[in-house]
N, C-alpha and C positions, 0 to 999 in steps of 0.2 A: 521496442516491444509494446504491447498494450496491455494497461491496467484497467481493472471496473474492482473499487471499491464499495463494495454494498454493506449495508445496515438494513436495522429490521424495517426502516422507517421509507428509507429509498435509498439508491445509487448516488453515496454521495462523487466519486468521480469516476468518469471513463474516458481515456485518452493516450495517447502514444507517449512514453517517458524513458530515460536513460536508465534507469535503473531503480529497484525498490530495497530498502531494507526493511524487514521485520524482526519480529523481538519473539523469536521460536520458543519454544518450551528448552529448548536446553541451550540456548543462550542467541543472540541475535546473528542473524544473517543476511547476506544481500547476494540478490539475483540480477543478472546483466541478460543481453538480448543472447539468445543461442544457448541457456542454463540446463541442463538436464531437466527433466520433469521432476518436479516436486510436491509431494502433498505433505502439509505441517499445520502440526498446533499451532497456536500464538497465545503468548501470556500477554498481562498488564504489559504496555511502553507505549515505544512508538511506532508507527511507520512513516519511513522516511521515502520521499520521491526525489527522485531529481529529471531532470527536464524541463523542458519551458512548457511550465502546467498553465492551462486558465482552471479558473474555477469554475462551478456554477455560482451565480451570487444569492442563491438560498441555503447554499450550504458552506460560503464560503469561510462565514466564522466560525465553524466547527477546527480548521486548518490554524496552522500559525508558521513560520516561515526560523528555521534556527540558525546558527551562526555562519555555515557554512552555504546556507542558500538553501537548503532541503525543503518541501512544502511536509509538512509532519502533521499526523493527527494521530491523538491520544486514543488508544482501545484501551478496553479490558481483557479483551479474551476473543477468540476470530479462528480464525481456520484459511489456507493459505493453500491453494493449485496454481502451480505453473504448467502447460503443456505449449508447444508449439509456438511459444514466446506471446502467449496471451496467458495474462495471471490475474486470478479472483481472489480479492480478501472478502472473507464474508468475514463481517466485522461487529463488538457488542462496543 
């Protein structure tokens, strides 16, 4: 499926990944390719990627990589559409 990670600032990623989890308002979830469509809050955590991500290397430190291999960056607060296995975090 393909993600685009956006902030107020730019797109910090867009590309083909195995799967996202985000940290919903009533507690964390993860979406695989072929998800029902979904529109959600998102509180403070993480989002977690998994796939063989590249970065951009302007945004690459914003990322950090956790035990399991996930590429993860910290929000505060975001908003989360899956349709037709293309998903947007607009992200704070």
């Amino acid at each position: 499926m393909y993600l685009e990670i956006v902030s107020p600032e730019a797109t910090l990623f867009a590309g083909e990944v195995t799967s996202v989890t985000v940290p919903g308002i009533n507690g964390e979830f993860q979406m695989l390719k072929d998800h029902a469509p979904i529109v959600s809050l998102l509180q403070e955590g993480k989002v977690k990627v998994a796939g063989n991500i590249t970065l951009d290397k302007d945004y690459a430190s914003k990322f950090t990589k956790d035990a399991a291999g996930n590429t993860v960056l910290e929000i505060s607060s975001g908003t989360i559409e899956l349709k037709n296995n293309k998903v947007i975090v607009l992200a704070d």
